[in-house]
C-alpha positions, 0 to 999 in steps of 0.5 A: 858189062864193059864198066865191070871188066874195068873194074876188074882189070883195075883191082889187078893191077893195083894188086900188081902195083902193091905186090911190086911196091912190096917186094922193092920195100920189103927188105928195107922194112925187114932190116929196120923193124929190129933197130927201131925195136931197139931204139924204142927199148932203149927209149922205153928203158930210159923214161923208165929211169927217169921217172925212178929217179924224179920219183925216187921209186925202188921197190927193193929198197 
């Protein structure tokens, strides 16, 4: 009896220890999801490139 109310109290207070964790990181990870989007564009666009250029690849011509 005694084991599962451990138990229990322990589930609580990780989900307390998360929560707070979350809400310090929260507006860290907000505020760099956009920019790290961007820069993997820009990465994306730039292989993108240089693959047309060692290929020699343009569709519209």
């Amino acid at each position: 009896m005694v084991r599962s109310i451990e138990k229990v109290f322990t589930f609580f207070i990780v989900i307390i220890l998360i929560l707070l964790i979350l809400d310090l990181v929260g507006g860290f990870i907000a505020g760099s999801v956009p920019e790290a989007a961007n820069r993997v564009g820009e990465i994306l666009h730039n292989t993108w490139y240089g693959f047309e250029n060692i290929v020699h690849y343009h569709p519209y011509h």
